[in-house]
C-alpha positions in Angstrom: -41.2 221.0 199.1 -39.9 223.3 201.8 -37.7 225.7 199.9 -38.0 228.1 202.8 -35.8 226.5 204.5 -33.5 225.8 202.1 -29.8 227.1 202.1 -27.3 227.7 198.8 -26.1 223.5 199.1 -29.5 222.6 199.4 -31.1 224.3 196.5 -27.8 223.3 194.4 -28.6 219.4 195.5 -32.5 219.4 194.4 -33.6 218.1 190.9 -36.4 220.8 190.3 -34.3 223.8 191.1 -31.6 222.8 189.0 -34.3 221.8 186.2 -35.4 225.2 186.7 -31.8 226.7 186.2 -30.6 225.0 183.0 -33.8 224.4 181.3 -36.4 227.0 182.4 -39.8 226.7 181.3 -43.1 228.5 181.8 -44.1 226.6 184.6 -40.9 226.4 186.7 -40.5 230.3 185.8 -44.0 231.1 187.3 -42.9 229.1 190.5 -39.9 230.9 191.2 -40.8 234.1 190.5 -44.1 233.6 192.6 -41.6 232.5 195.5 -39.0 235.2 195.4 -42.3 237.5 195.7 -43.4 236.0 198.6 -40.0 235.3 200.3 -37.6 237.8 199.3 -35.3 237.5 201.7 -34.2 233.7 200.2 -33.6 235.9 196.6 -29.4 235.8 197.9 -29.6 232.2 198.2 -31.2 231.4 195.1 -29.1 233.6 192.9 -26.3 232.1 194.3 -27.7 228.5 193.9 -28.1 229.4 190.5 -24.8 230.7 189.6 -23.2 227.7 191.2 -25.1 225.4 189.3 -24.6 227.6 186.2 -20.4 226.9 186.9 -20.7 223.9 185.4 -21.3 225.3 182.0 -18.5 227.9 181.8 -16.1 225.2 179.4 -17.6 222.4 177.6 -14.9 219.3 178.1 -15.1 216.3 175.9 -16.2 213.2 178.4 -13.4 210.1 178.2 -15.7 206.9 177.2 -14.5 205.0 180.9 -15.8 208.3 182.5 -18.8 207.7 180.2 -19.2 204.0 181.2 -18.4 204.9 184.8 -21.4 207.6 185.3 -24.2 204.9 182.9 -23.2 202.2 185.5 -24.0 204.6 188.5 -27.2 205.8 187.2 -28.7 202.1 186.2 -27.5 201.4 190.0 -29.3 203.8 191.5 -32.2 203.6 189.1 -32.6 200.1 190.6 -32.2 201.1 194.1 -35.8 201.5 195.9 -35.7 205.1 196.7 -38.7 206.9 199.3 -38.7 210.4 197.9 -40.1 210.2 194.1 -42.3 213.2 194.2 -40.6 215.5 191.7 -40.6 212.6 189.4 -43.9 212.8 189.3 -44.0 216.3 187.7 -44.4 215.8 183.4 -43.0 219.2 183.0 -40.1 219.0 184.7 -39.3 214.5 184.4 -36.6 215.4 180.9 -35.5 218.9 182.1 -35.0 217.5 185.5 -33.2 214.3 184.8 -30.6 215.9 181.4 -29.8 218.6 184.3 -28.9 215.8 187.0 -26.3 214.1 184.1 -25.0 217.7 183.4 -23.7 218.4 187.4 -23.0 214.5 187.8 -20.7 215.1 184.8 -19.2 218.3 185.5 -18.1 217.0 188.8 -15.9 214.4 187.4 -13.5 217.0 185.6 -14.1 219.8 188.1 -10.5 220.5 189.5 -9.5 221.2 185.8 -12.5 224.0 184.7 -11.1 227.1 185.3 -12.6 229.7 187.2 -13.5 227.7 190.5 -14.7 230.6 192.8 -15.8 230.5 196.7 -18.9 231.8 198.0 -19.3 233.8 201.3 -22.8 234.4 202.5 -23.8 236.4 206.0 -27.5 235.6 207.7 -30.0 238.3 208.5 -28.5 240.6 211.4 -24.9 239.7 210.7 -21.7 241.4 209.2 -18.8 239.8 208.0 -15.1 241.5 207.2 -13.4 239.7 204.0 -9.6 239.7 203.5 -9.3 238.8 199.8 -5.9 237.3 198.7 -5.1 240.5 196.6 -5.0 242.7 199.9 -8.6 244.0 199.3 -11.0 244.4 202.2 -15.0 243.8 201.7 -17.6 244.4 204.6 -20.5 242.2 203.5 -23.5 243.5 204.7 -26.2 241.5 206.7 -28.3 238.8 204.4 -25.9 239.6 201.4 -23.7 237.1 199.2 -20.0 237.4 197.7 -18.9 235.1 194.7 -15.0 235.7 194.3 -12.8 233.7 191.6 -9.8 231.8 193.5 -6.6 232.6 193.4 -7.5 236.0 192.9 -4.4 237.9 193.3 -2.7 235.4 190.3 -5.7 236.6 188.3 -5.1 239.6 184.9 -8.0 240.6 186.1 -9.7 240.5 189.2 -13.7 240.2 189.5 -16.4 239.3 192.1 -19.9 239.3 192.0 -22.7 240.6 194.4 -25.8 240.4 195.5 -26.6 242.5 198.5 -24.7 245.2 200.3 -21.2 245.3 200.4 -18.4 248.2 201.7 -15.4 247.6 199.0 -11.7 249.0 200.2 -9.9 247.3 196.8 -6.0 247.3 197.3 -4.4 249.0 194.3 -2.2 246.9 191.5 -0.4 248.0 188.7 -2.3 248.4 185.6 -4.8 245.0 187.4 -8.7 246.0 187.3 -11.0 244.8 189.7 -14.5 244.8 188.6 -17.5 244.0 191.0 -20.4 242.6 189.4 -24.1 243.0 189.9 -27.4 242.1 188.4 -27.7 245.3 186.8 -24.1 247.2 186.3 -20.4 246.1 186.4 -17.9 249.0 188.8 -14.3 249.0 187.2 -11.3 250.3 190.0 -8.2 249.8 189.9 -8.0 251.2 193.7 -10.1 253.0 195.9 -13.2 252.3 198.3 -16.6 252.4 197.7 -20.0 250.9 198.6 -22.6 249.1 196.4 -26.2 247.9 197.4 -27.9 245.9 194.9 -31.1 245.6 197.1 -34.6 246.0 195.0 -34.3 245.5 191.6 -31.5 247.9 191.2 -28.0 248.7 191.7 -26.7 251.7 194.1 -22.9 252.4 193.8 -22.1 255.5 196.7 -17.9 256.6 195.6 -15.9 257.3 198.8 -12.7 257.9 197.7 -10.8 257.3 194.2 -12.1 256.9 190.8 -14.7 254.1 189.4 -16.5 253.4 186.0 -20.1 252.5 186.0 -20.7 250.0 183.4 -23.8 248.7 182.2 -25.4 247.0 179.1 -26.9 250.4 177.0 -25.6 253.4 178.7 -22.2 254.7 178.1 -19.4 254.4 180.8 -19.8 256.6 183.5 -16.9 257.9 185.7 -17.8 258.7 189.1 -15.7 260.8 191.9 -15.5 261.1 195.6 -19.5 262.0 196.8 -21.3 260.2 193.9 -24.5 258.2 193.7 -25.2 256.2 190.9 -28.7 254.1 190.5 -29.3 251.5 187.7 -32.6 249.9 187.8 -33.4 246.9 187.0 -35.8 247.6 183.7 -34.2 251.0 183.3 -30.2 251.1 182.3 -30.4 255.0 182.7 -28.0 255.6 185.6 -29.2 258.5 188.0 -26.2 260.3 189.3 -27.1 262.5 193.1 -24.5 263.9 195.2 -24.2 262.7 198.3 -22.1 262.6 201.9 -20.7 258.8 201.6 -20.6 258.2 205.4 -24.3 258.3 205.2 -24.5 255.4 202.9 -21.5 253.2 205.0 -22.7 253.8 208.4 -23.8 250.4 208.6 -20.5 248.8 209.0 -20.9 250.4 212.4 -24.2 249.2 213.2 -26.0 252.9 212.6 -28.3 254.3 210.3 -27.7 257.9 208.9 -31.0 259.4 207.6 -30.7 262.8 205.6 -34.2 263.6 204.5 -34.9 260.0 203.9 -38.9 258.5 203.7 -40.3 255.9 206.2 -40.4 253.7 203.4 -37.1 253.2 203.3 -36.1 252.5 206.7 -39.0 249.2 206.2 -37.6 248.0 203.2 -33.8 247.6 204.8 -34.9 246.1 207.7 -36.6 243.8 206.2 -33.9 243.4 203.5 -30.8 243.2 206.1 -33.0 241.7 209.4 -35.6 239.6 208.0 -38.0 241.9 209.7 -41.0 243.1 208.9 -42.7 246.3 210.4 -46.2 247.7 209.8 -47.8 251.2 210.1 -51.8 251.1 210.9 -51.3 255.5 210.1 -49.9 254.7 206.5 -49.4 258.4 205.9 -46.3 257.7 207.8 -44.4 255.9 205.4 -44.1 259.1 202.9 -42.6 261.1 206.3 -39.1 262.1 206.0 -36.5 261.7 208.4 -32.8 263.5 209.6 -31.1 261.9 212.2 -28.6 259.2 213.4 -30.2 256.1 214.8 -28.0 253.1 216.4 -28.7 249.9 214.4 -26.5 247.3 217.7 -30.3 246.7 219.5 -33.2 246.2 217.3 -35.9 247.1 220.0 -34.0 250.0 221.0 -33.8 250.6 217.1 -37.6 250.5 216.8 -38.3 252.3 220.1 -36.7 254.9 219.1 -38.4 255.3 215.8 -41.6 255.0 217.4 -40.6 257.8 219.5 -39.5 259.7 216.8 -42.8 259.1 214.7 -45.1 259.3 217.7 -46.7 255.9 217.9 -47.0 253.1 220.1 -45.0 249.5 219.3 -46.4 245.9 219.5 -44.1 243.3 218.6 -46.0 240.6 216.3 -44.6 236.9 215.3 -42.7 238.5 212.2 -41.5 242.1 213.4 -42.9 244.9 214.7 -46.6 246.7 214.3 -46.2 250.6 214.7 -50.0 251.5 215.7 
């Protein structure tokens, strides 16, 4: 199976994935996390697969018997239908998961116009930025290779929530007494108006406050209350938050394509672009990687973006099938 070139429909339409999702086992586990290792840069995708698939099991409705009949009939039909792709059938581990999961999403599509909580997905590729306008008058910059889960009708809703994976730039329109929580693997932020950022690259969650008041919430540490200038990081096995001070416009920059480094390691510049461009870039001198960098670096032409690093670090570029090699 070519999961690697798999999109959010995709992984939502195959048997073993959604296997995976509602009835996980050792097996499936080990294949997942093995491929999330290899290809991190599908890890977007997949969580939001997964949540989609999960939608189905936010209400449990009682089936009507002709709905019942109706759904039998179509899967006798098509288990009598010669079909050319049989392969995950021919997995033991996954033959009941796999086939209890495919009656659970046939099902929930029958009654899904009245579960409540429908939600649209936005989703940007490697290299791209997208400006949201969400029906409550809120503004989110969704960062390159980053996904956005938002409940519809969102402005009708007591409370308004959205869930992220990525990087995103939030400017949330203020409502009397309305929260608006954001959601991430590892912490919840509760506004009720004001505009912050929030990264949830790597195993952790990095909340930088521009302006306005938040609350960090997450499962074991108390509520935090952040002001203008704050960093908080919650890691994914650790639910200590670290609190820094910082200048915010460092940490938005990229919603104009540049990169503000303030004493900020090598290291760090690899790992977001490979997060946000798919793009991998190597260092022969590894002692490099633990250099620290000051500067402002324009993000709008990648080669000029590596050039000039190269120039900065005093190395010569070669540009390889996946990136760049830094010798």
């Amino acid at each position: 199976m070519n999961y690697l070139s798999y999109e959010i429909d995709d992984f939502c339409q195959d048997s073993d994935f959604i296997g995976w999702v509602l009835a996980p086992g050792p097996e499936s586990d080990a294949f997942w996390r093995s491929f999330l290792e290899k290809y991190p840069h599908k890890a977007a995708a997949v969580q939001a697969a997964a949540e989609r698939v999960r939608l189905f099991q936010f209400q449990e409705i009682e089936p009507q018997p002709s709905d019942l009949n109706r759904l039998r009939e179509r899967i006798w039909n098509d288990l009598e239908t010669p079909v050319l792709r049989l392969s995950w059938w021919q997995k033991p581990a996954f033959r009941v998961a796999a086939t209890v999961a495919v009656l659970l999403v046939s099902l929930g599509v029958l009654w899904w116009s009245r579960v409540p909580g429908a939600s649209q997905t936005f989703q940007t590729d490697y290299g791209q930025v997208q400006r949201i306008e969400l029906s409550d008058g809120s503004v989110v910059t969704l960062n390159a290779h980053s996904s956005l889960k938002v409940v519809e009708n969102l402005k009708d809703q007591p409370v308004r929530e959205v869930w992220l994976t990525g990087e995103a730039y939030f400017a949330v329109a203020k409502r009397q007494g309305g929260k608006f929580i954001v959601h991430t693997p590892e912490a919840s932020i509760e506004v009720l108006g004001t505009e912050f950022n929030v990264n949830t690259r790597r195993q952790q969650t990095k909340v930088v406050l521009q302006e306005g008041k938040i609350q960090l919430l997450t499962d074991q540490a108390p509520a935090l209350t952040m002001k203008p200038g704050d960093m908080a990081t919650v890691k994914e096995n650790d639910q200590a938050v670290q609190l820094q001070i910082v200048q915010p416009e460092h940490y938005n920059a990229w919603k104009e394509s540049y990169l503000v480094l303030d004493d900020r390691p090598v290291t760090e510049i690899v790992d977001m672009l490979e997060d946000t461009y798919g793009l991998r870039v190597q260092f022969e001198n590894k002692v490099l990687l633990s250099k620290k960098l000051t500067g402002k670096l324009s993000l709008k032409e990648m080669d000029d973006f590596i050039e000039n690093l190269s120039t900065i670090l005093d190395t010569d570029v070669e540009k390889t099938t996946d990136g760049y090699l830094l010798r």
